[in-house]
VOGU-3710 file (C-alpha; in Angstrom, 3 decimals, decimal comma):
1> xxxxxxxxxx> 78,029/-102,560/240,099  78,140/-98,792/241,256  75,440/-96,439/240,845  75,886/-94,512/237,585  76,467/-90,577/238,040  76,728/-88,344/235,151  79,908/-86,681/234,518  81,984/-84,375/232,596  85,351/-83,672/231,458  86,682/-80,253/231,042
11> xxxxxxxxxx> 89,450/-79,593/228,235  91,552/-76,643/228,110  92,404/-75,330/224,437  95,548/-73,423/223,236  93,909/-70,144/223,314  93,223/-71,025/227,123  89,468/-71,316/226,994  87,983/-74,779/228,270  86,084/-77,570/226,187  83,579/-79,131/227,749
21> xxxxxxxxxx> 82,651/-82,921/227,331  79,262/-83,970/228,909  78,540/-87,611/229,400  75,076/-88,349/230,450  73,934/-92,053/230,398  70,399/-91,090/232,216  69,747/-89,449/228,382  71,844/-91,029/226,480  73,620/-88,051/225,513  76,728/-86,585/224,415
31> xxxxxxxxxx> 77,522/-82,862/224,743  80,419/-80,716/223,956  80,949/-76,859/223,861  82,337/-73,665/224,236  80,167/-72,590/227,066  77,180/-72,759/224,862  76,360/-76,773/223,527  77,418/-77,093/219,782  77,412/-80,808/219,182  75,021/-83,209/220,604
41> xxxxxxxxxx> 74,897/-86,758/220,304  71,307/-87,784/221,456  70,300/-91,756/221,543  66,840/-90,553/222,742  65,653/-87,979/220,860  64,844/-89,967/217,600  68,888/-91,067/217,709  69,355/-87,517/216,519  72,752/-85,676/215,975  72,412/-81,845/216,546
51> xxxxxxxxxx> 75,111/-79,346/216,016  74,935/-75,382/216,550  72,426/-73,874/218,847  72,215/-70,963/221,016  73,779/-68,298/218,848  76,433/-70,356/216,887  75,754/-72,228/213,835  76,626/-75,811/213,497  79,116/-78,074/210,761  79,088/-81,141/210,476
61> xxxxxxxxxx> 81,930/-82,761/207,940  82,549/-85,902/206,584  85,731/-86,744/205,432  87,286/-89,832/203,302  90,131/-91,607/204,266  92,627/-89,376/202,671  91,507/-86,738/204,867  89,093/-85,037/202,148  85,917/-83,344/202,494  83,343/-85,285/200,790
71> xxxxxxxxxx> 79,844/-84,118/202,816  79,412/-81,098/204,444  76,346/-80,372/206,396  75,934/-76,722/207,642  74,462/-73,227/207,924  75,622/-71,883/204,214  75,100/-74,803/202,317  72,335/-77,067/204,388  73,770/-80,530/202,291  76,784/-80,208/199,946
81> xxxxxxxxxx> 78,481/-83,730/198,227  82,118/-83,288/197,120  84,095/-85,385/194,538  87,646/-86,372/194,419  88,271/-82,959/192,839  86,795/-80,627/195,337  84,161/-80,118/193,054  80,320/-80,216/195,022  78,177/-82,261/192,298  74,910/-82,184/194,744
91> xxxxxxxxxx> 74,243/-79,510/196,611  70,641/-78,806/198,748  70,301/-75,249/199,143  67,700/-73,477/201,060  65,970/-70,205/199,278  63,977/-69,244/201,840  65,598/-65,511/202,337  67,361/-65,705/199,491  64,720/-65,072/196,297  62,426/-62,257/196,522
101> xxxxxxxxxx> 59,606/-63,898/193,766  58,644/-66,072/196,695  57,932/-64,839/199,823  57,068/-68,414/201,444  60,663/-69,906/200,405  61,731/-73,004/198,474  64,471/-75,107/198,618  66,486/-76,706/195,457  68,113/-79,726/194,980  71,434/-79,776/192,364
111> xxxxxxxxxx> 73,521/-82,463/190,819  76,117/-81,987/188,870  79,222/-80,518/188,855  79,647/-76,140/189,880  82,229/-76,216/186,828  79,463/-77,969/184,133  82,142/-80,916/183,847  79,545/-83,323/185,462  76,097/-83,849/184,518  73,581/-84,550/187,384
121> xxxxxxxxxx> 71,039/-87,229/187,466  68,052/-88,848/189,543  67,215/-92,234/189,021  63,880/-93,640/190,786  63,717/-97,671/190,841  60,922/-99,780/190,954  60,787/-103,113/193,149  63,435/-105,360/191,032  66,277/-102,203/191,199  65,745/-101,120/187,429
131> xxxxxxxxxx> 65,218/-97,103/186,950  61,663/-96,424/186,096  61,606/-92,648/186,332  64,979/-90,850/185,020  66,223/-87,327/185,287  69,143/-85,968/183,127  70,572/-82,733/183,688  73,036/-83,458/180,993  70,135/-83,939/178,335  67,486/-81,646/179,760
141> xxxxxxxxxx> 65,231/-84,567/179,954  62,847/-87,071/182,204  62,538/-90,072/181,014  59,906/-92,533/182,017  59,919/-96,107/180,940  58,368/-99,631/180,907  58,864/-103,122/182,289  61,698/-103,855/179,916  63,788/-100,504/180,667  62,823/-98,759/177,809
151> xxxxxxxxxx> 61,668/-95,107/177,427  57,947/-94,723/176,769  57,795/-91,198/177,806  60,049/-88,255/177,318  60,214/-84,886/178,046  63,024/-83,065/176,519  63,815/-79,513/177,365  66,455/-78,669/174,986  64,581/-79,906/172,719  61,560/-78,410/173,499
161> xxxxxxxxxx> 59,683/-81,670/172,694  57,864/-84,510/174,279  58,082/-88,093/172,849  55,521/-91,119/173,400  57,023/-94,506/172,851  55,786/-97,295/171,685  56,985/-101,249/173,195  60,495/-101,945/171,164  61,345/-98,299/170,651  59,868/-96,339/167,619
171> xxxxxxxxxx> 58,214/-93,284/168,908  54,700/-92,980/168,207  54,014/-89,264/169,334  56,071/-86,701/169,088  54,970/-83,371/170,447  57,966/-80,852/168,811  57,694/-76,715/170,609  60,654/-75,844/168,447  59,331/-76,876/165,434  55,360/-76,191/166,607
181> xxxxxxxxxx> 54,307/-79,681/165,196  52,588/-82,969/166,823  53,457/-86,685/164,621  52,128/-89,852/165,155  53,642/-93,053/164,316  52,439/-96,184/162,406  53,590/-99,606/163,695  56,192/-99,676/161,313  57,642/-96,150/162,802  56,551/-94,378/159,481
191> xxxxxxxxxx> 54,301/-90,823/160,112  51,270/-91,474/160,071  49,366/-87,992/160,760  51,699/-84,717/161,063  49,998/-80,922/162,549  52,470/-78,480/161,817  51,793/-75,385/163,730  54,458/-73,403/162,179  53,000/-73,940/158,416  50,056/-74,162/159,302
201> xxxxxxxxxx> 49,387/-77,957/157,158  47,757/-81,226/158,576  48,836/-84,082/156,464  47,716/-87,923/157,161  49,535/-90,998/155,504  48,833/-94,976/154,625  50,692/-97,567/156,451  53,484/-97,153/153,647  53,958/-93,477/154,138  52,074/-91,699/151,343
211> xxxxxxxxxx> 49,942/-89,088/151,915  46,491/-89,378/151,589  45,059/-86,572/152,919  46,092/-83,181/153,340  45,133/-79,857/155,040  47,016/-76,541/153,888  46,269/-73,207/155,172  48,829/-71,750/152,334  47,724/-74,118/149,339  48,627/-72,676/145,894
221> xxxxxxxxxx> 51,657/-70,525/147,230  49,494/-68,726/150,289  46,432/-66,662/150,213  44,075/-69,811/149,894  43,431/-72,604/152,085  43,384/-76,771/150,543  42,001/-79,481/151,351  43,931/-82,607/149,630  42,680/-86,309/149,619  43,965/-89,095/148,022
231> xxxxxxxxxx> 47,399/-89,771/146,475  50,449/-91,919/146,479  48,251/-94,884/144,012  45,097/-94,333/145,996  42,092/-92,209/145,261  40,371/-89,677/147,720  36,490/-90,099/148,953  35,040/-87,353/151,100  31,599/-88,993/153,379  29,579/-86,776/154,962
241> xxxxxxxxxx> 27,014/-88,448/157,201  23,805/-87,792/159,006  22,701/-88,221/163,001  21,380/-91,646/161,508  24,611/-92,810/159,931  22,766/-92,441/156,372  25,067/-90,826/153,235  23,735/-87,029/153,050  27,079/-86,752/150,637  30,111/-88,168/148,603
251> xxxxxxxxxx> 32,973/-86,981/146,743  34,616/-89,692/145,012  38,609/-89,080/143,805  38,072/-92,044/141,677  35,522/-91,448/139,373  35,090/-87,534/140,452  31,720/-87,690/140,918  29,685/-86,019/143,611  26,626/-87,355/145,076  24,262/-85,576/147,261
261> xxxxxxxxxx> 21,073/-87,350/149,032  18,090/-86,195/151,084  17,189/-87,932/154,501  15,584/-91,109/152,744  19,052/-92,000/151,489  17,782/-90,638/148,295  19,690/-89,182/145,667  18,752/-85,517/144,855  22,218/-84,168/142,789  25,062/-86,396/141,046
271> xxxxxxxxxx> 27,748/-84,658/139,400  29,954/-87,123/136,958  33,142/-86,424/135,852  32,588/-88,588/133,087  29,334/-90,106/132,029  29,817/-93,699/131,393  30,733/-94,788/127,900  31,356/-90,846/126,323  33,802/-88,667/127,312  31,597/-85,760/128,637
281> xxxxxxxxxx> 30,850/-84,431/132,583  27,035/-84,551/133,513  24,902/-83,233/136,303  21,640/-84,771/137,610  19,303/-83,003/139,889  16,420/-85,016/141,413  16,434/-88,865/140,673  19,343/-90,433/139,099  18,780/-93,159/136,087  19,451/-96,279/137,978
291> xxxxxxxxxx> 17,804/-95,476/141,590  14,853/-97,180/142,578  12,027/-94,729/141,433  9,748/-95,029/144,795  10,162/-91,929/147,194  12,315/-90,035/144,362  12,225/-86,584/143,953  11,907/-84,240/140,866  14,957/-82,041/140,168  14,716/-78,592/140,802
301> xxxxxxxxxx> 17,389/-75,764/139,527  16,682/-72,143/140,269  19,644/-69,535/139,298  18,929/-65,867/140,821  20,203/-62,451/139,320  22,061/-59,968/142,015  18,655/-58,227/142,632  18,213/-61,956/144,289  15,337/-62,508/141,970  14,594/-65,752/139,931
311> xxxxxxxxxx> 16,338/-65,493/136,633  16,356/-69,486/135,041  13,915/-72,028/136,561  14,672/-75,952/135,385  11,434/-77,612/136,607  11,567/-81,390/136,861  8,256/-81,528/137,926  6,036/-80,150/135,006  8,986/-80,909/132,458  9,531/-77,025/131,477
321> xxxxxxxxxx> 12,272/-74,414/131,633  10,860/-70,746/133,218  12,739/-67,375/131,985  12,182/-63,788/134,087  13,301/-60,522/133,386  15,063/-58,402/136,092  12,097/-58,036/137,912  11,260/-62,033/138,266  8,558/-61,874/136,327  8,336/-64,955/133,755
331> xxxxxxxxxx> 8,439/-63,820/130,153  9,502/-67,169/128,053  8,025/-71,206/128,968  9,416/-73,875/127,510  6,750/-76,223/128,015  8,743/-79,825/127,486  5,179/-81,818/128,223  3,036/-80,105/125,741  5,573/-79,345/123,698  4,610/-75,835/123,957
341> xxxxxxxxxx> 7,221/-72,510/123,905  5,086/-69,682/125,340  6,161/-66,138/125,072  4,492/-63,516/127,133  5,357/-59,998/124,441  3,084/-59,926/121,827  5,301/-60,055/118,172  7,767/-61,165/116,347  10,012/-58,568/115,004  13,636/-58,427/113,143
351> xxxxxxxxxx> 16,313/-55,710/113,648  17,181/-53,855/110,550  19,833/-50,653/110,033  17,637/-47,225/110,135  19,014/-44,414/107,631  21,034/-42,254/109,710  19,440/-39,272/108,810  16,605/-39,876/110,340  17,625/-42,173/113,325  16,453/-38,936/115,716
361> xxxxxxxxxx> 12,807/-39,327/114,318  12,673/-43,350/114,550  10,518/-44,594/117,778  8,712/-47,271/118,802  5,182/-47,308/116,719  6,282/-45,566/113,748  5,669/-46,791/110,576  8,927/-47,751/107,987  10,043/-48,803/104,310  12,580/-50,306/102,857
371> xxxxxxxxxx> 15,219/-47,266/101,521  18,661/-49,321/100,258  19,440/-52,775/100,622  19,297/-53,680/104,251  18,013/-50,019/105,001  15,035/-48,411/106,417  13,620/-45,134/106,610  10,640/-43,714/108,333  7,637/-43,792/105,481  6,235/-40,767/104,050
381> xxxxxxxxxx> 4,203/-41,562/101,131  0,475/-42,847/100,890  0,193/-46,622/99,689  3,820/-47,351/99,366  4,828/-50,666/98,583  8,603/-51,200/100,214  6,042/-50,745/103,569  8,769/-53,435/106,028  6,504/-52,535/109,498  5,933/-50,817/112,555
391> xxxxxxxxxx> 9,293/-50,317/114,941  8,577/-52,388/117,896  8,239/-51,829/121,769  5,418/-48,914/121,751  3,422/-48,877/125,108  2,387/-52,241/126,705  3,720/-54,363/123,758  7,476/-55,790/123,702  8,661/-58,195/120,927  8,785/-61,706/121,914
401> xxxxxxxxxx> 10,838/-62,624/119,643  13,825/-60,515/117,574  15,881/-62,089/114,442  18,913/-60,975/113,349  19,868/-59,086/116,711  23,848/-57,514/116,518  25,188/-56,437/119,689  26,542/-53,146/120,632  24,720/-51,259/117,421  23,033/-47,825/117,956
411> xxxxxxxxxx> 21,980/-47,726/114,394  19,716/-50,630/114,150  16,025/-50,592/115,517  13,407/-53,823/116,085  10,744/-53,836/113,277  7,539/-55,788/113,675  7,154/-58,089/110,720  4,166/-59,897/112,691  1,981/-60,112/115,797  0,598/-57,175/118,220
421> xxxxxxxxxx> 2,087/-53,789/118,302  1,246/-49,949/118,850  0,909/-47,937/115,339  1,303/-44,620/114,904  -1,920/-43,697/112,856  -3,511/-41,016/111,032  -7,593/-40,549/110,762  -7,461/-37,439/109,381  -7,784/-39,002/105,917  -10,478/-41,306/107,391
431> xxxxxxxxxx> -11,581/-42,587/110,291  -10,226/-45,954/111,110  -12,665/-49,129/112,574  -11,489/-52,482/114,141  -10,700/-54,884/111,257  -10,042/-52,002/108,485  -6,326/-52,597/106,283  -4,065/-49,932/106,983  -1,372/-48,666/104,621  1,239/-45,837/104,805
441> xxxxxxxxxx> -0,248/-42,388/104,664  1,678/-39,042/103,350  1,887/-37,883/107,297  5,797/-39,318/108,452  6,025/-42,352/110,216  1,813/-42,351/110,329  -0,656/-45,318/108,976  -3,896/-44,575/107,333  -6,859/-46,509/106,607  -6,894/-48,335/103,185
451> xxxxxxxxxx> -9,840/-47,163/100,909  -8,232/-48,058/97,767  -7,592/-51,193/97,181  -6,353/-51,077/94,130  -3,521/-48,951/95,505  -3,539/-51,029/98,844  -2,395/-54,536/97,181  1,379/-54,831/98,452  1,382/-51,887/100,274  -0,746/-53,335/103,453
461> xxxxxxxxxx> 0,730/-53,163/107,003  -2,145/-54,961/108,697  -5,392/-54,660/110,634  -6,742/-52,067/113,209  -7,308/-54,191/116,638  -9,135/-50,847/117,939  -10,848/-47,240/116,348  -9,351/-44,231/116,121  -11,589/-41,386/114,616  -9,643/-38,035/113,914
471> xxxxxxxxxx> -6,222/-37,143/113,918  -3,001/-38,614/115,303  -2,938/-41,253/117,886  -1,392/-44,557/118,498  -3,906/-48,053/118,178  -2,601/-51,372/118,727  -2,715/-53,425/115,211  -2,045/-56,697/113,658  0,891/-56,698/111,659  0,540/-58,961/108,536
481> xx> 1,895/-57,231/105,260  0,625/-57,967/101,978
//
């Protein structure tokens, strides 16, 4: 056989200019061009097919075998496939100088139809040839699925959702953007908890779809916030639990009771809805009838005025009930284990209606008789017998206890009927010792020492607890008319 040369053979075109046709067996080549190369058919150089070069860009065409285009690989569009039509329904297209936004380039890849007639789709196949990842550009979605071809993921952009899928079909997440809400699915493909974004509600359900427990940031028609448990034929319990696992508290639906324990597990507070056998609500505080009585506690119940100060003290301990004034100092005991009611003022006095004529000269530690029925006045007359006591409240002595108090009336005044209280007194007529009878004197409002007494039966207001020697002043006395 002859040595092989290379050769070539030169064509001359219609417009007179030559074609060139290079055959070259040492490379395996095939070359053909206007002067410059623009197709090259290399065996050696990865079996590559160029076209284009040296100042001309290349085509390269694929045709059916009617004669139509149906791939077109070039300079414009780098990959374009053609239907019957003349429609391109995938198209590869190169960005790199094209958008601005990103100044290293991209490339895209399109399916589907220019005129929206045809949908575009990828489908990626595992070993056996069945799709496992799926992209529609007709449903705005990727779809990922199992074994048995079904959808276990989806995204949906139209939809603005995402759907997780259990085996057989139902979906058992939904993630919804239009609707801002996240559901998950029983077994049975019933909801079984729902966050609604848009609403602003959390809502759980049983395996038969009722709800049993809702959360609703616009409960009552907005403005306040809910928390629902229970429904649907079942009742709601609320546990709250310790780092140890123990009950620190329950609410119970069922019997609405509440139930509140300390870190022994024992029960400090139980609110009942309904006492057994009655049809009244209690509330315990410290140990409840029925625990076990080792390690219980005694109740305690404090309620504080809006100075922050102790107002009401329920003492389990020592069995008694403490009342303050404003100040938080105790005033009133109710001693439940001596059986004792202790009262810090010093008497006991009654409210009566003053004459009101004289209301402007009634104060605490003057002295008064009876005027009309129901009536006082401020006495003025020595030994008088409708004496009724000393108005109430002078200096360090309050009443610690008042009958017959009306609300809201200017016209009625305390009046000591018995214990401690400051008297307005006159010595002027005599001086006055500790343990003398006093009676009204003829100076207004003023007590006197009781010299007669004859005169003094009836008309005594009770007994001088210190002296007073001349003239007015105000001694504490024992009230105790007779």
């Amino acid at each position: 056989m002859p040595e092989p040369i290379p050769g070539k053979l030169e064509i001359q075109n219609s417009d007179g200019s030559v074609t060139t046709i290079a055959l070259d067996g040492d490379n395996g080549s095939i070359s053909a061009g206007v002067d410059k190369i623009k197709l090259t058919l290399d065996s050696l150089a990865n079996a590559s097919i160029s076209a284009g070069g040296s100042g001309y860009s290349g085509i390269i065409t694929l045709y059916d075998d009617s004669g139509k285009e149906r791939v077109v690989i070039g300079s414009v569009s780098p990959i374009a496939a053609i239907d019957g039509s003349g429609k391109i329904f995938l198209m590869v297209e190169d960005f790199s100088d094209i958008d601005p936004r990103d100044a290293s380039g991209f490339c895209r890849l399109l399916l589907g139809s220019s005129d929206g007639k045809k949908s575009g789709g990828i489908g990626l196949r595992d070993q056996i040839g069945n799709d496992s990842i799926f992209l529609d550009g007709g449903g705005g979605s990727i779809a990922l699925k199992d074994y048995d071809r079904n959808d276990s993921i989806v995204l949906n952009g139209h939809e603005s959702s995402m759907k997780l899928k259990k085996p057989g079909g139902w979906n058992s997440i939904i993630i919804d953007g239009a609707n801002y809400s996240i559901t998950t699915t029983n077994w049975a493909g019933k909801d079984s908890i729902v966050l609604n974004g848009a609403n602003n509600i959390v809502r759980i359900f049983d395996g038969s779809g009722k709800e049993v427990l809702g959360l609703d940031a616009n409960a009552a028609g907005g403005g306040h916030a809910g928390l629902f448990l229970g429904g649907g034929g079942k009742p709601g319990i609320l546990v709250m639990r310790d780092s140890a696992g123990r009950d620190s508290m329950n609410l119970n639906g069922l019997t609405g009771d509440l139930n509140i324990y300390d870190e022994n597990g024992k029960r400090l507070l139980a609110v009942r809805g309904k006492v057994k056998g009655t049809d009244t609500a209690g509330l315990w505080i410290g140990a409840h009838p029925g625990d076990s009585a080792s390690g219980a506690k005694a109740g305690y119940l404090e309620i504080r005025n809006s100075s922050g100060n102790p107002s009401m003290i329920l003492n389990g301990f020592d069995n008694s009930v403490w009342m303050n004034n404003k100040d938080g100092q105790n005033t009133i005991i109710l001693d439940g284990a001596r059986g004792d009611i202790i009262l810090q003022n010093a008497d006991c006095a009654e409210d009566f209606d003053i004459c009101q004529s004289e209301l402007s000269q009634v104060e605490p530690g003057t002295v008064m008789v009876i005027d009309t029925v129901n009536t006082l006045r401020v006495s003025s007359k020595p030994y008088d017998k409708r004496v009724a006591g000393v108005v109430s409240g002078a200096g360090d002595y309050k009443p610690g206890l008042v009958l017959d108090k009306k609300q809201s009336n200017d016209s009625r005044k305390s009046i000591s009927l018995m214990g401690k209280v400051n008297c307005k007194v006159d010595a002027t007529y005599s001086p006055i010792e500790i343990g003398d009878l006093l009676t009204t004197s003829s100076t207004v409002g003023h007590a006197m020492r009781a010299n007669d007494p004859m005169k003094a039966f009836g008309a005594v207001i009770g007994k001088a607890l210190s002296s007073a020697k001349e003239g007015l002043s105000m001694i504490p006395i024992l009230v105790a008319l007779q």
